[in-house]
C-alpha positions in Angstrom: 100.0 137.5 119.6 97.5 138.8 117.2 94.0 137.3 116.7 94.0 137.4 112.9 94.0 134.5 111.1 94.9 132.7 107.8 92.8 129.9 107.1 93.9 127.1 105.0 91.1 125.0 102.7 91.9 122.3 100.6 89.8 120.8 98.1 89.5 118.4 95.4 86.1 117.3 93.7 84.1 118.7 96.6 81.0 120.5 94.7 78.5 118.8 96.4 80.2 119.7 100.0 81.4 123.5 99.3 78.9 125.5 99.5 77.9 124.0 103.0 81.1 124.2 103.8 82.0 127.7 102.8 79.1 128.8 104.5 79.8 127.3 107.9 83.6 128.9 108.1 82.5 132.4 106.6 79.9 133.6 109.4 80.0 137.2 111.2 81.5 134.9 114.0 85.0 133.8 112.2 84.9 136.6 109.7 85.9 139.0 113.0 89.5 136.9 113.3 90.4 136.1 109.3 92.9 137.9 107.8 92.3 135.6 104.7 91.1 132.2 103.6 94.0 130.5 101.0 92.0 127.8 98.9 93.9 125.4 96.9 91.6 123.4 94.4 93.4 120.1 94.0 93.3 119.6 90.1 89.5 119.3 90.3 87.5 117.7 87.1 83.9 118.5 88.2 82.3 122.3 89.6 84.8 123.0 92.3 87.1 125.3 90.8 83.6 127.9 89.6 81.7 127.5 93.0 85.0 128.7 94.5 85.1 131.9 91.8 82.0 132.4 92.8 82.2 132.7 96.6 85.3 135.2 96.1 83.1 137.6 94.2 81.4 137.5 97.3 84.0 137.5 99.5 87.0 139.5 98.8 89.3 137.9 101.3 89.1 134.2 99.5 92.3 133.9 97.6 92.0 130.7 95.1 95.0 128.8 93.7 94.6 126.1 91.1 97.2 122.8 91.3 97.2 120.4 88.6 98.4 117.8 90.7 96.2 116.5 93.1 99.6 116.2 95.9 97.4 117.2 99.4 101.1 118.0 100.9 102.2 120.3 98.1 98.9 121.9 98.7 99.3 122.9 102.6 102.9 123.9 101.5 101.4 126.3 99.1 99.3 127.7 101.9 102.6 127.7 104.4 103.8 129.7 101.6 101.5 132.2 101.0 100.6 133.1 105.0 101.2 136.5 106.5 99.8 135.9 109.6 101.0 134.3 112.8 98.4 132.1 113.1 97.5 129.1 110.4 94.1 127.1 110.8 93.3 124.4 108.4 90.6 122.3 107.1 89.3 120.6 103.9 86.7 121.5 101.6 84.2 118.1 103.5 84.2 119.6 106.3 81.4 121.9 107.8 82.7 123.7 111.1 80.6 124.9 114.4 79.4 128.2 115.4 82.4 130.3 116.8 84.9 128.3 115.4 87.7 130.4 114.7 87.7 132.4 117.7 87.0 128.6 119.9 90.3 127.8 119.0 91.8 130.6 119.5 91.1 130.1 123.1 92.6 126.7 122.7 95.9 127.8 121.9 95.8 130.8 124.6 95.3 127.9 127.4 97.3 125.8 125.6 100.1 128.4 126.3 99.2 129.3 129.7 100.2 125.2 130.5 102.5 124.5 128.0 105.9 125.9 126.9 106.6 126.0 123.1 103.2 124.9 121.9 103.3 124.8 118.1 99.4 125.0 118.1 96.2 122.7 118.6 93.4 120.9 117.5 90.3 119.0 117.9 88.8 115.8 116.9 86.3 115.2 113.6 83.3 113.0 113.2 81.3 111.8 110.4 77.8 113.4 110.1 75.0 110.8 111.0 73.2 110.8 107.7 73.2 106.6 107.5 73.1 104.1 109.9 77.3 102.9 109.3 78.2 106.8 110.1 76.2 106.7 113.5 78.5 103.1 113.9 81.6 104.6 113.4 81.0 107.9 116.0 79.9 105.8 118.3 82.8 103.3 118.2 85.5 106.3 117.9 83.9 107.5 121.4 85.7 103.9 122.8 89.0 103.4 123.0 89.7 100.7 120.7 87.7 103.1 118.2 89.9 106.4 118.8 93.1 104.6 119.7 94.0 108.1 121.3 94.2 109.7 118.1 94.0 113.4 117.5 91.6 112.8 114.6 88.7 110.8 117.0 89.9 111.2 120.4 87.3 113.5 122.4 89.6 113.6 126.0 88.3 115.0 129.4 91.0 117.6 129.4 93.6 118.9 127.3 96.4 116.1 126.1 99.8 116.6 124.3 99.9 114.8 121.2 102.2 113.9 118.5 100.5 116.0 115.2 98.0 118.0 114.5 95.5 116.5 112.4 95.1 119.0 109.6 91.3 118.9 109.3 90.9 120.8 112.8 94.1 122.4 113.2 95.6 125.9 114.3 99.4 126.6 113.9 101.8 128.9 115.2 103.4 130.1 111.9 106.5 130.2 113.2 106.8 127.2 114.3 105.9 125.7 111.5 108.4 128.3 109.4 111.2 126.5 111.6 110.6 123.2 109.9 111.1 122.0 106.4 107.6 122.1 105.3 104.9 119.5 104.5 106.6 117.0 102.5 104.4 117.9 98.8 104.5 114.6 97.2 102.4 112.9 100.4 98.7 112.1 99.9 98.2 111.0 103.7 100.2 111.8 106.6 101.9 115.2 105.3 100.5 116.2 108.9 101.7 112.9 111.1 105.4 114.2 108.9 104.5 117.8 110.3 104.1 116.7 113.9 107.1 114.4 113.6 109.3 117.4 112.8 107.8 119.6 115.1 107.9 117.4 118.2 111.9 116.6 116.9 112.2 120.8 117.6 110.6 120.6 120.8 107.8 121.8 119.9 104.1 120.5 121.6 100.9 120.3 120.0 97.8 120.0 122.1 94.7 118.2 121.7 91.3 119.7 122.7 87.9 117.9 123.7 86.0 121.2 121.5 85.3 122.2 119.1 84.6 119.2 117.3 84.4 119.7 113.2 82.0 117.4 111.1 83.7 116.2 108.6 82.0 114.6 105.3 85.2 112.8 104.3 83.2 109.4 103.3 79.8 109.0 101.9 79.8 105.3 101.8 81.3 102.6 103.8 83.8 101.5 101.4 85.1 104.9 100.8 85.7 104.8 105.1 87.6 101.3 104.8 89.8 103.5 102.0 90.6 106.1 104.2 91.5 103.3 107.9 93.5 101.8 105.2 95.5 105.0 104.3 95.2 106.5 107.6 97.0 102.7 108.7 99.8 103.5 106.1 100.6 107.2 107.6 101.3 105.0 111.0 104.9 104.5 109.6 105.1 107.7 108.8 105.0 109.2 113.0 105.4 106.3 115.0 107.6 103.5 112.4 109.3 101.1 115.6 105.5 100.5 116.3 104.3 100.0 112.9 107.9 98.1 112.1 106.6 95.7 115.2 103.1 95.3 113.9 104.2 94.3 110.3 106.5 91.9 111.3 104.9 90.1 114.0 101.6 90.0 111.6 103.3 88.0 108.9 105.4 86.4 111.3 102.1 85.3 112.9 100.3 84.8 109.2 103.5 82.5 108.0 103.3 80.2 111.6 99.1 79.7 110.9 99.8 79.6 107.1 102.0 76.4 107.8 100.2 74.7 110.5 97.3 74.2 108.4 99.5 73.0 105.8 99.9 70.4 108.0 97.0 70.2 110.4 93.2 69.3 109.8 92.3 71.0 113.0 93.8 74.3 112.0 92.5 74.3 108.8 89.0 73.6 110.3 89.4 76.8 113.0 90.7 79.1 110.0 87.5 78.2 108.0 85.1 78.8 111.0 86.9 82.5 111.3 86.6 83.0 108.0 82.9 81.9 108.3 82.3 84.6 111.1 84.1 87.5 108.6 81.6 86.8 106.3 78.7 86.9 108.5 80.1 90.0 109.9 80.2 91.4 106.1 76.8 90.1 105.2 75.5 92.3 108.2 77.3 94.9 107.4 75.8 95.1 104.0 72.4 94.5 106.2 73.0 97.0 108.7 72.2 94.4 111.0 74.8 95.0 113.8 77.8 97.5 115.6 80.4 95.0 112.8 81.3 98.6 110.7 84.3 98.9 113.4 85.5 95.5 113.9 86.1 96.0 109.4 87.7 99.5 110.2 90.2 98.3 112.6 90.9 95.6 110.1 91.0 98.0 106.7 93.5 100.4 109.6 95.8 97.2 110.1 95.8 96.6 106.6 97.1 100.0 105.5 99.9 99.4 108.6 101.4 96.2 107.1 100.9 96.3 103.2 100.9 100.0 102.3 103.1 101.6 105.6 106.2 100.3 104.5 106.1 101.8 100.9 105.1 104.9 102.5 107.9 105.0 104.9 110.1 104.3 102.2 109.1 107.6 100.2 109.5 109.5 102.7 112.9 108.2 104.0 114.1 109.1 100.1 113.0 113.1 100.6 116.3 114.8 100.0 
C-alpha cells in the first residue's frame, strides 16, 4: 500500500487555533507522506477562511473548500469525496499534532494489519492541553476508567484494542473501505464518525485503537464549553451502541419517576433528595473554586445527560436517512 496521504482538516471559527495548528501537521516530518491536505472551513464568521488563503500561498498542496453550512458530516463527506489516495487521516482545525505524526500512524495501521484481517484503519486517543487547572482534571480523570469508559477518544490502552469507530480527530482510513460504505451521514453535527464505525464494523470491517500518538486537542477553552461537548458526545451514544443507550434512558426515568413519587409522598425522601442536591451544589461551588478533582463527577453527569434527553432525537434523525 502506498505511504502518501490525504489529510482531512475541518474547521469552523478556529483563528485563534490555526496557525498552531497548521504548523504542527505541516513539518519536514509529515510533509514526506502527504499527498494533500483537503481543508473544509465550516461557514466561518471570523479570520479562518483568510489565515487558511494564506497558508496555501505557502503551501501549494492545501486545497481549501468553503461550506456555508456549518454540517461537520457533510464536511468529512466532502473530503471522502475529493481523496485520491488510499489512505485518509483526519483531524480538526483545535487540534495541534506530535512530532512524526503522519508517518506514527502509518506504522499503526502496518501492525494493525500484520494482526488483524480487514482493518479499515486506526487511531489514537486526544487530550486537552493543560493550560488551567479544570483541563489538568479532566486528563487526569480520562487516564481512569470511569473517565475513558474505553473510548477511542480518551482511552490510552497497554496494547492495541479493536474498537467500534474511529474517532475522527486522530484517525487514519483505508479509503477503500470507507468507499464501500454510504458515507458520513452530512446533516450530523456529532457522531458522523460513531455512524462511520457502525457501518464499517456492519461490513466486517475492524478499526484499531492505539496507545500513540496521542493528539492535543484544544476542543474546549472553558469548562462549560467541556460539559457542551459530554453532553453531545452522550447524544452520539444512540448513535453506535442504541440497546445500551435505549437501557440507560429508560431505567433513568424509570428510576427519576419511582424517587419523583416517593417524595410526593415521603418526608424522609424528600429530606435525602435535598441533602444530594446540597452536595451538587457544593461540588459546583468548588468547581467554580477550583477547589477539588469535582470537574469529572459534572462530566459524567453533562455525558448522561446528552444519553437520555438529546440521544433519542439523535437516533431518530438518523433512523429517517433515506
Amino acid at each position: 500500500m502506498s505511504s502518501k496521504v490525504t489529510l482531512g482538516l475541518l474547521c469552523h471559527n478556529e483563528e485563534k487555533n490555526l496557525d498552531l495548528c497548521l504548523g504542527s501537521l505541516l513539518t519536514t516530518e509529515n510533509l514526506m507522506h502527504l499527498e494533500e491536505v483537503i481543508v473544509v472551513d465550516n461557514a466561518s464568521t471570523d479570520r479562518s477562511f483568510e489565515i487558511l488563503q494564506a497558508w496555501s500561498r505557502r503551501f501549494s498542496l492545501l486545497k481549501i473548500f468553503k461550506s456555508e453550512e456549518n454540517l461537520v458530516g457533510g464536511a468529512r463527506q466532502t473530503i471522502l469525496d475529493q481523496c485520491r489516495t488510499e489512505i485518509l487521516m483526519f483531524t480538526d482545525a483545535d487540534c495541534m499534532v506530535p512530532e512524526n505524526w503522519v508517518f506514527s500512524m502509518l506504522q499503526n495501521l502496518k501492525s494493525a494489519e500484520g494482526t488483524w484481517e480487514n482493518v479499515a484503519g486506526v487511531c489514537a486517543p486526544n487530550r486537552l492541553p493543560e493550560f488551567y487547572f479544570w483541563q489538568r482534571v479532566i486528563n487526569r480523570f480520562q487516564s481512569g476508567p470511569f473517565g475513558h469508559g474505553r473510548s477511542p477518544q480518551a482511552w490510552i490502552p497497554k496494547t492495541p484494542q479493536q474498537v467500534d469507530h474511529l474517532p475522527t480527530t486522530n484517525a487514519l482510513y483505508v479509503l477503500r473501505a470507507l468507499r464501500s460504505t454510504k458515507g458520513f451521514l452530512p446533516t450530523l453535527m456529532v457522531g458522523e464518525d460513531a455512524d462511520m464505525g457502525k457501518q464499517l464494523k456492519a461490513l466486517g470491517y475492524k478499526m484499531i485503537l492505539f496507545p500513540q500518538p496521542v493528539v492535543v486537542n484544544k476542543s474546549a477553552e472553558t469548562f462549560k464549553e467541556w460539559l457542551w461537548r459530554m453532553w453531545n458526545f452522550g447524544a452520539a451514544q444512540w448513535i453506535h451502541k442504541p440497546l445500551r443507550a435505549f437501557a440507560v434512558t429508560g431505567i433513568s426515568w424509570i428510576f427519576f419517576f419511582l424517587v419523583g413519587a416517593l417524595c410526593w409522598r415521603s418526608p424522609w425522601a424528600r429530606n435525602k433528595v435535598l441533602m444530594l442536591f446540597s452536595v451538587l451544589i457544593f461540588a459546583g461551588v468548588a468547581v467554580r473554586q477550583n477547589w477539588g478533582p469535582y470537574h469529572g463527577l459534572f462530566s459524567l453527569l453533562a455525558y448522561w445527560a446528552g444519553i437520555c434527553i438529546k440521544g433519542p432525537y439523535a437516533f431518530l434523525k438518523l433512523r429517517s436517512r433515506s
